[in-house]
N, CA, C and O atoms as a GROMACS GRO file, in nm:
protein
  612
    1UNK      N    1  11.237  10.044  11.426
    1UNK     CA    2  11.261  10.137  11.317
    1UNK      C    3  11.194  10.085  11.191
    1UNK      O    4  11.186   9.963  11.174
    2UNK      N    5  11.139  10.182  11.087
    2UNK     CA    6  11.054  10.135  11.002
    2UNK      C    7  11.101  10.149  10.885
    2UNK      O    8  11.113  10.268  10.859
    3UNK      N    9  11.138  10.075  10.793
    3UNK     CA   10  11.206  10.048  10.684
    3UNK      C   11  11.120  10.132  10.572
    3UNK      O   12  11.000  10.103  10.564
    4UNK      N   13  11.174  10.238  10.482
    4UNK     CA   14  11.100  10.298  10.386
    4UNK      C   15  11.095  10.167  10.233
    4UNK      O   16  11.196  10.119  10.182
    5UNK      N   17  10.980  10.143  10.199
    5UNK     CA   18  10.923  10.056  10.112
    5UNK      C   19  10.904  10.116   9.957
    5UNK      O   20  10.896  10.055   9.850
    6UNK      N   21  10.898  10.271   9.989
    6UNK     CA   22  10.886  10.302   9.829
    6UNK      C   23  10.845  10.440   9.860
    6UNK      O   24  10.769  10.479   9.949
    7UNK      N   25  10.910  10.508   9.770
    7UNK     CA   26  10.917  10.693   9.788
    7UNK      C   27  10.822  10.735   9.622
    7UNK      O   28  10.842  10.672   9.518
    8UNK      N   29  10.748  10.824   9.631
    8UNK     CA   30  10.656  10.863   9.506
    8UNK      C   31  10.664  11.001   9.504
    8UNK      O   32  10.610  11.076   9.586
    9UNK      N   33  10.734  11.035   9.409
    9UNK     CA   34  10.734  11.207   9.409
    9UNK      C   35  10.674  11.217   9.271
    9UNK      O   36  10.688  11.148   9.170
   10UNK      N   37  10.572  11.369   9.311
   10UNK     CA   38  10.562  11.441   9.218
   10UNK      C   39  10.622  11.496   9.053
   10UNK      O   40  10.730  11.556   9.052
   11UNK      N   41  10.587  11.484   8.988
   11UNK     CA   42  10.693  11.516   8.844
   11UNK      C   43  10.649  11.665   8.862
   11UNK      O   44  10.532  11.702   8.872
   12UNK      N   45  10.768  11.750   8.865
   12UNK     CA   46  10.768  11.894   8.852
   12UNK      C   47  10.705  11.954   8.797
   12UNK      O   48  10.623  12.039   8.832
   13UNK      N   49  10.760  11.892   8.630
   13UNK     CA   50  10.706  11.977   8.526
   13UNK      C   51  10.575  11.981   8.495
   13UNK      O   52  10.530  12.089   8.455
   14UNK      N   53  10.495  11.874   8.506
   14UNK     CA   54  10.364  11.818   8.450
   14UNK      C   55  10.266  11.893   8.623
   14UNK      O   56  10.144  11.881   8.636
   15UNK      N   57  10.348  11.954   8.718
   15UNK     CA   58  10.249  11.989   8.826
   15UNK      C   59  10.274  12.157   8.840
   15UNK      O   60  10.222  12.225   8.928
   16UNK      N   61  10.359  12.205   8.742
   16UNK     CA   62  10.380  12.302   8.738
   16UNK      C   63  10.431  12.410   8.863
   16UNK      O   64  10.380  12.519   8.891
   17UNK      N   65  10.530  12.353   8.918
   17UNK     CA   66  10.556  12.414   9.055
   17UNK      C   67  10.687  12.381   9.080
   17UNK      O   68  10.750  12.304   9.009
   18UNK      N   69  10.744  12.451   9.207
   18UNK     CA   70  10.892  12.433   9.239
   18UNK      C   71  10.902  12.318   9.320
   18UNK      O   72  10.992  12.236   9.304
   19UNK      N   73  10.803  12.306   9.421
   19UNK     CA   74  10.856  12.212   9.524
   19UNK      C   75  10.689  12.145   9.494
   19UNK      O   76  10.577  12.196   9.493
   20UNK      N   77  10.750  11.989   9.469
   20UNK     CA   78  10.668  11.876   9.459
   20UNK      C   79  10.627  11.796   9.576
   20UNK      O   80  10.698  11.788   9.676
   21UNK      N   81  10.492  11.724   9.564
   21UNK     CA   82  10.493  11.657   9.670
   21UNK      C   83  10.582  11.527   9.711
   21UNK      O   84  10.670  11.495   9.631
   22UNK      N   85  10.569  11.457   9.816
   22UNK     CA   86  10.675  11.320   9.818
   22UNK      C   87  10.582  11.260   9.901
   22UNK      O   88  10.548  11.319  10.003
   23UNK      N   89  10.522  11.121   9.865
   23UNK     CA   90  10.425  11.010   9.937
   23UNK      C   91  10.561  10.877   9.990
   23UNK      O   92  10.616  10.794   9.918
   24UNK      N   93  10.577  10.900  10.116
   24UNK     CA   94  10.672  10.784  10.155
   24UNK      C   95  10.583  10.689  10.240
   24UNK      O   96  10.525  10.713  10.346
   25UNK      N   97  10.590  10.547  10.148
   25UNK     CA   98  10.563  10.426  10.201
   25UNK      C   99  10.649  10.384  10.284
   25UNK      O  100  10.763  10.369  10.238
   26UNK      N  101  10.627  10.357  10.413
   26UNK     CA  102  10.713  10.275  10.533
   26UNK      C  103  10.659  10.152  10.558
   26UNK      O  104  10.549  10.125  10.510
   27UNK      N  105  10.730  10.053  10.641
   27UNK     CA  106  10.642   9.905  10.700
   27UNK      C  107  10.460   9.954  10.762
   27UNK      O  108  10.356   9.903  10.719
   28UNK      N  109  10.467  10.032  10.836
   28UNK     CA  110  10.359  10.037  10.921
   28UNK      C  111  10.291  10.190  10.907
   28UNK      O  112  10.197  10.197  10.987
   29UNK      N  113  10.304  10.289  10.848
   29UNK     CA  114  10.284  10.415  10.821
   29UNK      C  115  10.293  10.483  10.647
   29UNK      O  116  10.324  10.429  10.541
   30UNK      N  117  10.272  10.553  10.665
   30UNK     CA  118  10.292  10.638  10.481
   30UNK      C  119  10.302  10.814  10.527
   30UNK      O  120  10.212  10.858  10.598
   31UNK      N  121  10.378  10.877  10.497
   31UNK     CA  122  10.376  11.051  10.502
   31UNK      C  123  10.357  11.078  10.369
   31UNK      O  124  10.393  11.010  10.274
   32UNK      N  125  10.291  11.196  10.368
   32UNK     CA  126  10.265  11.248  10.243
   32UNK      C  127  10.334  11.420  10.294
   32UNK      O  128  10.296  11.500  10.379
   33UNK      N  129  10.425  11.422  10.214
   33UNK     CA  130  10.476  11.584  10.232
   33UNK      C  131  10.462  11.684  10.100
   33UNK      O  132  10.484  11.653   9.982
   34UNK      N  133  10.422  11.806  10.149
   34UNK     CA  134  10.391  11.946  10.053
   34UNK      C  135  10.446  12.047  10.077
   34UNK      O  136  10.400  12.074  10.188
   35UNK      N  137  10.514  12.125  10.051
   35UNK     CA  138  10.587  12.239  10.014
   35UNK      C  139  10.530  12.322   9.953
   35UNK      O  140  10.469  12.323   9.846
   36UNK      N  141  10.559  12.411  10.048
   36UNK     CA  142  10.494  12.588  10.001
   36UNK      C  143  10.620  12.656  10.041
   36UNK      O  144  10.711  12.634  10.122
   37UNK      N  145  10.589  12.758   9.942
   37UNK     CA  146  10.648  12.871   9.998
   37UNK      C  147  10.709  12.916  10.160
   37UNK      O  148  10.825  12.933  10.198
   38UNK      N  149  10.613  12.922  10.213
   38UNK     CA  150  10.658  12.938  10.357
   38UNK      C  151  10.584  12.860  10.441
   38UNK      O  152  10.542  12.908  10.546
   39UNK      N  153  10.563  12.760  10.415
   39UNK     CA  154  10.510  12.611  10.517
   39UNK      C  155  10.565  12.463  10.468
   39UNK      O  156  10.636  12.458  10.368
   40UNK      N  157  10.541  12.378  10.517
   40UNK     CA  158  10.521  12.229  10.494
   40UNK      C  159  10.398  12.201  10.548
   40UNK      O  160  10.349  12.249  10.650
   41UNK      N  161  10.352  12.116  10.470
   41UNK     CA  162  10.230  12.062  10.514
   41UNK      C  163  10.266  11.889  10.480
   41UNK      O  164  10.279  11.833  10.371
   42UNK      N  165  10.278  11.830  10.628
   42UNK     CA  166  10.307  11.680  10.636
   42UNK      C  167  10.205  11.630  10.707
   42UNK      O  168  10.163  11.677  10.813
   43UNK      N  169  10.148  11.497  10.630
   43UNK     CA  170  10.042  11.426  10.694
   43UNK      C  171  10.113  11.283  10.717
   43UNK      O  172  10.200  11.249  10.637
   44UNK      N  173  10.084  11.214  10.803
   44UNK     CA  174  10.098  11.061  10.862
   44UNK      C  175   9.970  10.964  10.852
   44UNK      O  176   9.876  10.981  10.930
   45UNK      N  177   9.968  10.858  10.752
   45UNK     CA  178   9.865  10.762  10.826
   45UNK      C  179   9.887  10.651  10.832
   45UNK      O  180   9.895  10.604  10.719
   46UNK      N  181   9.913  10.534  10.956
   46UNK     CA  182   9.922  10.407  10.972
   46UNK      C  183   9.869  10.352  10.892
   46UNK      O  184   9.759  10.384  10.844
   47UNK      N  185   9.934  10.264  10.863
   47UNK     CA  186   9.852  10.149  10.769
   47UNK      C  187   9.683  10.081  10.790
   47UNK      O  188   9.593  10.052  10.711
   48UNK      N  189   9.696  10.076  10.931
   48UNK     CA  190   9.546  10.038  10.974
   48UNK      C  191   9.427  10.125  10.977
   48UNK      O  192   9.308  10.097  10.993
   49UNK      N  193   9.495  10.257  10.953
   49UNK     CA  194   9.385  10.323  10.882
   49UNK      C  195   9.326  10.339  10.788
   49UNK      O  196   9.219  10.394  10.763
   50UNK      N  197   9.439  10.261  10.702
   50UNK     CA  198   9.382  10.297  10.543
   50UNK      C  199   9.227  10.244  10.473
   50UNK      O  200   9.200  10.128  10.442
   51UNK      N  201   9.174  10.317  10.464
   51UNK     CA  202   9.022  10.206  10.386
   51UNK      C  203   8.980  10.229  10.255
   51UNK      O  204   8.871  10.183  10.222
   52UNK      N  205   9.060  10.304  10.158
   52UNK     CA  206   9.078  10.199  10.008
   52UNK      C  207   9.185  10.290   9.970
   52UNK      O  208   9.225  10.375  10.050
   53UNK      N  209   9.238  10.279   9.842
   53UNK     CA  210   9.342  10.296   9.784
   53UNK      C  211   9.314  10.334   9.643
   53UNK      O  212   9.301  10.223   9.591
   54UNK      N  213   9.295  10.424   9.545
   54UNK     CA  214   9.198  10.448   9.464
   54UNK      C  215   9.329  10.529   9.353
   54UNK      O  216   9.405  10.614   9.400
   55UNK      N  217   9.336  10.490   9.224
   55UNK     CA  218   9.452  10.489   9.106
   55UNK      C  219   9.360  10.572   9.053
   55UNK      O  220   9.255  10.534   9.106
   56UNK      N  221   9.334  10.668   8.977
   56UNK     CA  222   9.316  10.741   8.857
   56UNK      C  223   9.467  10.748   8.812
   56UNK      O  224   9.565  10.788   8.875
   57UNK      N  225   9.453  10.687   8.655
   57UNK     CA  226   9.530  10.688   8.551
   57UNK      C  227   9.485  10.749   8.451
   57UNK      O  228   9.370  10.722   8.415
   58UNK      N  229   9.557  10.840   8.383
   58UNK     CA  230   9.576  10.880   8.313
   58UNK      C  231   9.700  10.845   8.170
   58UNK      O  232   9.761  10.738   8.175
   59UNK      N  233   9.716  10.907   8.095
   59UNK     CA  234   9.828  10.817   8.003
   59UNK      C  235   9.958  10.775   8.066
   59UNK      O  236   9.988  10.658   8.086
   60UNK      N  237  10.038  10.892   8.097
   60UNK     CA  238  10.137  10.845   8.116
   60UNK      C  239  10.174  10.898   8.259
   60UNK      O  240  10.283  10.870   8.311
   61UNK      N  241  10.067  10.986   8.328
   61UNK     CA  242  10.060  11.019   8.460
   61UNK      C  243   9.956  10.964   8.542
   61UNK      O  244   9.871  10.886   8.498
   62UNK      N  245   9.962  11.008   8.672
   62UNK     CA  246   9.834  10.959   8.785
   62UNK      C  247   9.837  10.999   8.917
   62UNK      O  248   9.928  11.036   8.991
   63UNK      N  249   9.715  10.983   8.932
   63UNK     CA  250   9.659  11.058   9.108
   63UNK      C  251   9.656  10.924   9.157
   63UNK      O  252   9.598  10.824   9.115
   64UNK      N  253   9.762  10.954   9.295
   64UNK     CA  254   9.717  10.820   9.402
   64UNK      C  255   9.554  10.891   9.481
   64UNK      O  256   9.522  11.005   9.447
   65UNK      N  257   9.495  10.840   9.546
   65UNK     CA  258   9.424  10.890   9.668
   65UNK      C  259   9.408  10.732   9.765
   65UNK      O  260   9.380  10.615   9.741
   66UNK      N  261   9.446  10.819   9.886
   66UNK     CA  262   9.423  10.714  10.023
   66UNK      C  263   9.346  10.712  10.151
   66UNK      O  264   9.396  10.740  10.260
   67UNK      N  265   9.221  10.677  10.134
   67UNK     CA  266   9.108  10.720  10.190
   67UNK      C  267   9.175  10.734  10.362
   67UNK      O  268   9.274  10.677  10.408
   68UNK      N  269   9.115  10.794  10.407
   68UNK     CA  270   9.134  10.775  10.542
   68UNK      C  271   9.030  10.718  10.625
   68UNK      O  272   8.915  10.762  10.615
   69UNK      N  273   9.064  10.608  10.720
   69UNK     CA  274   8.915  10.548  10.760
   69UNK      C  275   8.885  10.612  10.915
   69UNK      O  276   8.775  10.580  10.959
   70UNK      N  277   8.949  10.678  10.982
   70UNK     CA  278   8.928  10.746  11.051
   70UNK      C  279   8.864  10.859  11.093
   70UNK      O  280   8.817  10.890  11.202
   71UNK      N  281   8.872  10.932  10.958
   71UNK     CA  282   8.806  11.072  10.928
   71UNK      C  283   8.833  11.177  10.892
   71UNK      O  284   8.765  11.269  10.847
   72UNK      N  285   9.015  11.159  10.925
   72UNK     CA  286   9.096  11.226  10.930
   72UNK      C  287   9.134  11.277  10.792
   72UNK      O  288   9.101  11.199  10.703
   73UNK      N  289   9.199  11.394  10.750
   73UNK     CA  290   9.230  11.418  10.588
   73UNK      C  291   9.252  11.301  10.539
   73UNK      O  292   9.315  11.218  10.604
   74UNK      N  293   9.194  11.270  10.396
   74UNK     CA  294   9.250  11.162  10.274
   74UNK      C  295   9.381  11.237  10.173
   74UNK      O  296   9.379  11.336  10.100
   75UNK      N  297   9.470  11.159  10.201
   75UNK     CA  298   9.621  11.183  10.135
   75UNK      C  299   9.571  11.186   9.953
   75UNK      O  300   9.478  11.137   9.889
   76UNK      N  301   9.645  11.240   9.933
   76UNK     CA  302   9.594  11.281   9.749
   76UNK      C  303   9.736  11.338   9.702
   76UNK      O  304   9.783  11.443   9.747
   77UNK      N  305   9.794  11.261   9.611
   77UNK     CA  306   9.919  11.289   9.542
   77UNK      C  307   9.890  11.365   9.384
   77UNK      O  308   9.768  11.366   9.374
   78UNK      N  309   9.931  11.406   9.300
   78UNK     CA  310   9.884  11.408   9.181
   78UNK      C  311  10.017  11.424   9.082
   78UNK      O  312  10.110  11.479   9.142
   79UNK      N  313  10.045  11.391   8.955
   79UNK     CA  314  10.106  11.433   8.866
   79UNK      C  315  10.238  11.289   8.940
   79UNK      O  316  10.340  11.321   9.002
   80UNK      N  317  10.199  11.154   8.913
   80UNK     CA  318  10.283  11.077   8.987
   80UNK      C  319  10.308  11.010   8.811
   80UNK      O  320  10.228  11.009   8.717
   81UNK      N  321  10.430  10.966   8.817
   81UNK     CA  322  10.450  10.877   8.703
   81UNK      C  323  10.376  10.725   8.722
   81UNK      O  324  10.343  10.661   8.821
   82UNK      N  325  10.369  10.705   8.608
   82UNK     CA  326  10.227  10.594   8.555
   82UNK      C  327  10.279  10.442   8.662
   82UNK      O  328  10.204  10.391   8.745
   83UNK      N  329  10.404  10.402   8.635
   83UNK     CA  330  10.449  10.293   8.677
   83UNK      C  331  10.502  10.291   8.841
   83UNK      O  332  10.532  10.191   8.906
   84UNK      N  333  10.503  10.410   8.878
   84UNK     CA  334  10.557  10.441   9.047
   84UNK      C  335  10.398  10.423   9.085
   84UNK      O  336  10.359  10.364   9.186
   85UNK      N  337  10.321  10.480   8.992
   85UNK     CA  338  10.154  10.482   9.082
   85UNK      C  339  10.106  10.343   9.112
   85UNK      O  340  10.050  10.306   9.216
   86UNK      N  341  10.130  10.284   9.024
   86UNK     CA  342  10.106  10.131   9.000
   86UNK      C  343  10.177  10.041   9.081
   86UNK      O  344  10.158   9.919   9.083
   87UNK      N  345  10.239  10.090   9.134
   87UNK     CA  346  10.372  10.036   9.243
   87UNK      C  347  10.307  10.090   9.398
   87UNK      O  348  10.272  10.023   9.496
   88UNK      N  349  10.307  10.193   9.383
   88UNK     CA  350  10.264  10.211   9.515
   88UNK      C  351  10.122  10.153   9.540
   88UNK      O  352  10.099  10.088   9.642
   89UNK      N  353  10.036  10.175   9.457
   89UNK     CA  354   9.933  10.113   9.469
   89UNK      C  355   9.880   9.972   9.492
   89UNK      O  356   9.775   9.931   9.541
   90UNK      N  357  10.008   9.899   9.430
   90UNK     CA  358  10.031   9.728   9.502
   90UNK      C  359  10.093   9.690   9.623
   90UNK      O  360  10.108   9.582   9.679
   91UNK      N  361  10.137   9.856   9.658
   91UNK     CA  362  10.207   9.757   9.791
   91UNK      C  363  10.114   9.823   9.907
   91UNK      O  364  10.088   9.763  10.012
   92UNK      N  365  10.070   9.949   9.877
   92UNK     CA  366   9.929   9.921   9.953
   92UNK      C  367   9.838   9.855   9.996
   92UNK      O  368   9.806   9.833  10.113
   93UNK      N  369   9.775   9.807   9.863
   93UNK     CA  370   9.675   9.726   9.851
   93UNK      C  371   9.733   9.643   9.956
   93UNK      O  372   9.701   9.670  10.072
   94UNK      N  373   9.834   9.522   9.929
   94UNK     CA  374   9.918   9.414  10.004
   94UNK      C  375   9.856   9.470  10.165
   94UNK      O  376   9.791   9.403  10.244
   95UNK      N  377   9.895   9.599  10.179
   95UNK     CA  378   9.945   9.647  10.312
   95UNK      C  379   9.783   9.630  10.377
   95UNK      O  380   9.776   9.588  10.492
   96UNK      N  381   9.698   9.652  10.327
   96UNK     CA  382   9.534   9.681  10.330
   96UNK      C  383   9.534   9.556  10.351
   96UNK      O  384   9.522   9.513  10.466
   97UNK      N  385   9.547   9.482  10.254
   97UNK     CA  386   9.463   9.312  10.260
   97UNK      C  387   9.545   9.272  10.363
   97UNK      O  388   9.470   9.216  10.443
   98UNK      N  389   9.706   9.267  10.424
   98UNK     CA  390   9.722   9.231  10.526
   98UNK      C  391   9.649   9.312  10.685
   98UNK      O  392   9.631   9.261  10.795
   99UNK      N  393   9.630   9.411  10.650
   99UNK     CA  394   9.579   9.434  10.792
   99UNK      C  395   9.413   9.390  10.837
   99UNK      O  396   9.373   9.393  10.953
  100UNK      N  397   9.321   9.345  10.708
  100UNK     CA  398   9.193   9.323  10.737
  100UNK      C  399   9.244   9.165  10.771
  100UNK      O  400   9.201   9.138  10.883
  101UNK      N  401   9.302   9.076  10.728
  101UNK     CA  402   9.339   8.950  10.712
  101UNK      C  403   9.370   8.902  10.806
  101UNK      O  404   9.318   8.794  10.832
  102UNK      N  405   9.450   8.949  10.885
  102UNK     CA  406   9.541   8.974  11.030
  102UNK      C  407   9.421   9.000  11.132
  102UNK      O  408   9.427   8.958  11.248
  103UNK      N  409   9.320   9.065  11.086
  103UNK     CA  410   9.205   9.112  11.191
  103UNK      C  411   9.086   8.987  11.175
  103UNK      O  412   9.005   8.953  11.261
  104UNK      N  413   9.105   8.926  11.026
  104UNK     CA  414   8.990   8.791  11.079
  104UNK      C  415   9.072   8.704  11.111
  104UNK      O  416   8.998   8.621  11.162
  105UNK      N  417   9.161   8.669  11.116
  105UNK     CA  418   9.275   8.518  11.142
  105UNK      C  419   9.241   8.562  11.271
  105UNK      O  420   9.166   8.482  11.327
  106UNK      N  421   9.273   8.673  11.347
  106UNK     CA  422   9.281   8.685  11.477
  106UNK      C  423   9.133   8.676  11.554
  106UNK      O  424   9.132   8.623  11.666
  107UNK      N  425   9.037   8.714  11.512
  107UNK     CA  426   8.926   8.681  11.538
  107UNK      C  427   8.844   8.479  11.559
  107UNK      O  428   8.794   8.412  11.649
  108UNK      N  429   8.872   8.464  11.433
  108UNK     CA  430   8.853   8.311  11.370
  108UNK      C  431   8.960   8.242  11.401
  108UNK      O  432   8.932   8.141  11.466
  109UNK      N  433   9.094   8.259  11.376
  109UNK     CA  434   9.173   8.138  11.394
  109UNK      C  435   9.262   8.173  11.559
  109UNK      O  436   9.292   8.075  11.627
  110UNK      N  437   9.291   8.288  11.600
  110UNK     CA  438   9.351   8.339  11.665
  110UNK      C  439   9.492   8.414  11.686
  110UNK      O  440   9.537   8.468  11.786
  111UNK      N  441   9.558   8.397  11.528
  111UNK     CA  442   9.661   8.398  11.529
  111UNK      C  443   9.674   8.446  11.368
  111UNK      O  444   9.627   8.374  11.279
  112UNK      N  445   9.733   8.555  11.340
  112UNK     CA  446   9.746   8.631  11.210
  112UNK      C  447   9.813   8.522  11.093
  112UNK      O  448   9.859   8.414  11.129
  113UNK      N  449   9.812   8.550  10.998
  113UNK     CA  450   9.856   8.481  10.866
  113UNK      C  451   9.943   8.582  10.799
  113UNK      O  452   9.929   8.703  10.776
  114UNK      N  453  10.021   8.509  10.778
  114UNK     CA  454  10.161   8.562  10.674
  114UNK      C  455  10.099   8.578  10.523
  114UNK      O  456  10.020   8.502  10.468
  115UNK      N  457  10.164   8.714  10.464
  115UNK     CA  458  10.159   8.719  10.328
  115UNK      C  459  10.281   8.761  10.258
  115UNK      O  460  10.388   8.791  10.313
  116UNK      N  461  10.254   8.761  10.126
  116UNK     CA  462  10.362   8.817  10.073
  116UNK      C  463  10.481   8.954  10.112
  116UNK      O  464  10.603   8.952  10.091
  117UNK      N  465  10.402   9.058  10.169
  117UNK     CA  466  10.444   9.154  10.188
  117UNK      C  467  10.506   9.129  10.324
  117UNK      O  468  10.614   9.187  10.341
  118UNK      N  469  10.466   9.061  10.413
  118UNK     CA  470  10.527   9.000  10.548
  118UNK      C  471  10.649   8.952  10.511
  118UNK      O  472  10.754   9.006  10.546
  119UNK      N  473  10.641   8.820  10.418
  119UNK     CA  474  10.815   8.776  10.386
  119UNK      C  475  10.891   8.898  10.306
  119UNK      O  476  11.013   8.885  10.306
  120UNK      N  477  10.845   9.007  10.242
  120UNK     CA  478  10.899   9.100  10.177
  120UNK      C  479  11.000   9.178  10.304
  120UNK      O  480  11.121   9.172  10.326
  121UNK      N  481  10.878   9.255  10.380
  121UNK     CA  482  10.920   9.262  10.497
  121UNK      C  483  11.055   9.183  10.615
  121UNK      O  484  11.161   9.209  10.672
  122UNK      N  485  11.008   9.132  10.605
  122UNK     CA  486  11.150   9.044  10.676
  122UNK      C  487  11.310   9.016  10.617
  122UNK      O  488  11.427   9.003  10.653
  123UNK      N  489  11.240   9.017  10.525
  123UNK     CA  490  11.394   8.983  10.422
  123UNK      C  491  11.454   9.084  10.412
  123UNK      O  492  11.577   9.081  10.408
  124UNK      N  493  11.360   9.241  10.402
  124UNK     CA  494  11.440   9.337  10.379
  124UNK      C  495  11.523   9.405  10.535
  124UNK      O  496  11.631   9.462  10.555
  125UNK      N  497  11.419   9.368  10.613
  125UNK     CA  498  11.523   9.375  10.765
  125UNK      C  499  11.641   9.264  10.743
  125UNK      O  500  11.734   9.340  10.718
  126UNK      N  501  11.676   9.179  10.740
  126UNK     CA  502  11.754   9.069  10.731
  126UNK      C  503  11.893   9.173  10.650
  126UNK      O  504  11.993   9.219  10.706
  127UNK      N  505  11.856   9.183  10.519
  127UNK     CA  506  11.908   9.281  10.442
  127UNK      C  507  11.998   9.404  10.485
  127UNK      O  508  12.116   9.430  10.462
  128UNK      N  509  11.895   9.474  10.558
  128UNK     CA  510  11.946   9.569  10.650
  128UNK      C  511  12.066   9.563  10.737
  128UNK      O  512  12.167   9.633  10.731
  129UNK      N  513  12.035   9.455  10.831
  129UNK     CA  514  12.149   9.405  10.921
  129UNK      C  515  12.259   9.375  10.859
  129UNK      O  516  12.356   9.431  10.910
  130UNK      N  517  12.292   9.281  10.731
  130UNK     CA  518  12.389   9.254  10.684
  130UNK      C  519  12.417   9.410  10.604
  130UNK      O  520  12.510   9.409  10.524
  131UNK      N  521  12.370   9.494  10.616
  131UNK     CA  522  12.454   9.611  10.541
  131UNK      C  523  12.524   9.672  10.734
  131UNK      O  524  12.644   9.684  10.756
  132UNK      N  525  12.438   9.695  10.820
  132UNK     CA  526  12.520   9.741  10.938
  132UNK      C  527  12.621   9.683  10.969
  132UNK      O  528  12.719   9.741  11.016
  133UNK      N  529  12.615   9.534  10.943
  133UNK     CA  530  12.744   9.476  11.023
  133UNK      C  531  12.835   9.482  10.927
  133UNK      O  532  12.949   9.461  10.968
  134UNK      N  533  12.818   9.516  10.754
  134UNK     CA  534  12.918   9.526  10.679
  134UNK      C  535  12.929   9.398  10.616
  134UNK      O  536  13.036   9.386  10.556
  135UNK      N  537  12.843   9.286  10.610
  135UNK     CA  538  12.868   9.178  10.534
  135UNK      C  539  12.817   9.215  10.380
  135UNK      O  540  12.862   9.154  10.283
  136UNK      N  541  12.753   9.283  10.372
  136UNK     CA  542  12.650   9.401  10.227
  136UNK      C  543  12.651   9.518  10.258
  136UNK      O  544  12.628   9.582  10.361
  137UNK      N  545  12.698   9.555  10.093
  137UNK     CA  546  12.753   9.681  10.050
  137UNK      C  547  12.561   9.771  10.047
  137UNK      O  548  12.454   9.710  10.048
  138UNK      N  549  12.577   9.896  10.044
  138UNK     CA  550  12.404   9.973  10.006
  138UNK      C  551  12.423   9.925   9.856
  138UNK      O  552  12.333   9.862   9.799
  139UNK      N  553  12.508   9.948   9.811
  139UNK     CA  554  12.465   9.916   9.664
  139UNK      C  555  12.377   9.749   9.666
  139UNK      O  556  12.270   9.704   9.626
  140UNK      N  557  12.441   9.723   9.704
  140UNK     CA  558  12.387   9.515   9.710
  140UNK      C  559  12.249   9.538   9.717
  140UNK      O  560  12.158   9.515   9.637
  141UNK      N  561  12.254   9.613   9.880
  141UNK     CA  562  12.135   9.630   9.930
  141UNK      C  563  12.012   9.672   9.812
  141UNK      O  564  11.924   9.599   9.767
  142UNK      N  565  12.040   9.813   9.782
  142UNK     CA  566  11.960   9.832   9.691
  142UNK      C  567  11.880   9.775   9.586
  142UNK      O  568  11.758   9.767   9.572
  143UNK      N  569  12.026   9.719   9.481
  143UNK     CA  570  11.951   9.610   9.371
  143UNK      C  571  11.886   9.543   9.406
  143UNK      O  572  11.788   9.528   9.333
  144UNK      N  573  11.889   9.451   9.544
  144UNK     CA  574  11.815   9.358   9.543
  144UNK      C  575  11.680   9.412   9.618
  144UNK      O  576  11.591   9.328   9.632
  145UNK      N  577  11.661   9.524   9.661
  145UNK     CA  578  11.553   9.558   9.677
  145UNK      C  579  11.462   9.589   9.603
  145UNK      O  580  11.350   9.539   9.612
  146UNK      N  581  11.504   9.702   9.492
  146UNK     CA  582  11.430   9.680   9.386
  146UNK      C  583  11.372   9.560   9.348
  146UNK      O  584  11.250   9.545   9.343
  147UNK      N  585  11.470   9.452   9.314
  147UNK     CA  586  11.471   9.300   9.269
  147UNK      C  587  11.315   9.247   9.288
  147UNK      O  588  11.226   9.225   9.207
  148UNK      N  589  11.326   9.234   9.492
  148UNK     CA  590  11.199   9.189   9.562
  148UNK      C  591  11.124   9.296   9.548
  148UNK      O  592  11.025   9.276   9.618
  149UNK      N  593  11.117   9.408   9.492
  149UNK     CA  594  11.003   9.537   9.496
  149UNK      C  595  10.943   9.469   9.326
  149UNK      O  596  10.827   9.455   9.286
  150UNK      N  597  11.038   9.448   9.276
  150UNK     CA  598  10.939   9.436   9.132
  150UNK      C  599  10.858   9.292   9.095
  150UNK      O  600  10.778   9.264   9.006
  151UNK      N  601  10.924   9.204   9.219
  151UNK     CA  602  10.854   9.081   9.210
  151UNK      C  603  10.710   9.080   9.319
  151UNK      O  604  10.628   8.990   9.331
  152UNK      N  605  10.715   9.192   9.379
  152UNK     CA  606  10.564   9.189   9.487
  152UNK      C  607  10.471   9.266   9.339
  152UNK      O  608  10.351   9.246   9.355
  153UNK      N  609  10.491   9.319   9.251
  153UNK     CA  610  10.412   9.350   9.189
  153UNK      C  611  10.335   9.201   9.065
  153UNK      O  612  10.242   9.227   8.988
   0.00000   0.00000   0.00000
């Protein structure tokens, strides 16, 4: 099961519409969901597809875009607040540099290399468990996720 890492929604007002988009970062995947009128339009792309990660900022808003290296549609958010863009965009990046990193260790050394986002990763499963078995409250959970979310930046 894949732990959600960071949710990016649309600001309403500044996109002028009822139903906004929502870019959900997971361990190993990202969905990007759109709302229409009478559809959804949901895209999926693994992390190992991703081949760059590209911020247009603006003042106090911003466009993610997430290339697709496959071929497949490139995910494009717009009207994201300044500091969520900047967030998602680091734990991407992380997510990117671990999967090329992981592909030369395994090549050259044979055996992948740990990064930051790996121990991020783990801790927050760890986390997890102690909220199922009831030793941590979601609230606990939460703060301290944030906590380790604002220190990977």
């Amino acid at each position: 099961m894949s732990n959600l890492l960071l949710e990016v929604k649309t600001n309403l007002m500044r996109a002028h519409t009822i139903f906004g988009s929502n870019l959900r970062i997971y361990d190993d995947y990202l969905t990007l969901r759109r709302r229409k009128w009478f559809n959804v339009e949901e895209v999926t792309m693994t992390t190992s597809n991703i081949a760059q990660v590209n911020l247009i900022a603006g003042v106090f808003f911003s466009t993610i875009q997430i290339v697709n290296s496959s071929g497949a549609q490139d995910v494009k958010i717009h009207h994201v607040w300044k500091p969520m863009a900047r967030k998602a965009k680091a734990i991407l990046d992380q997510k990117l540099q671990q999967e090329h990193v992981a592909g030369i260790d395994e090549r050259e050394f044979g055996q992948p290399q740990q990064t930051d986002l790996g121990d991020y990763e783990k801790s927050l499963n760890r986390m997890r468990e102690l909220v199922r078995k009831g030793k941590m409250t979601e609230t606990e959970y939460e703060r301290k996720r944030q906590k380790m979310l604002r220190e990977i930046e």
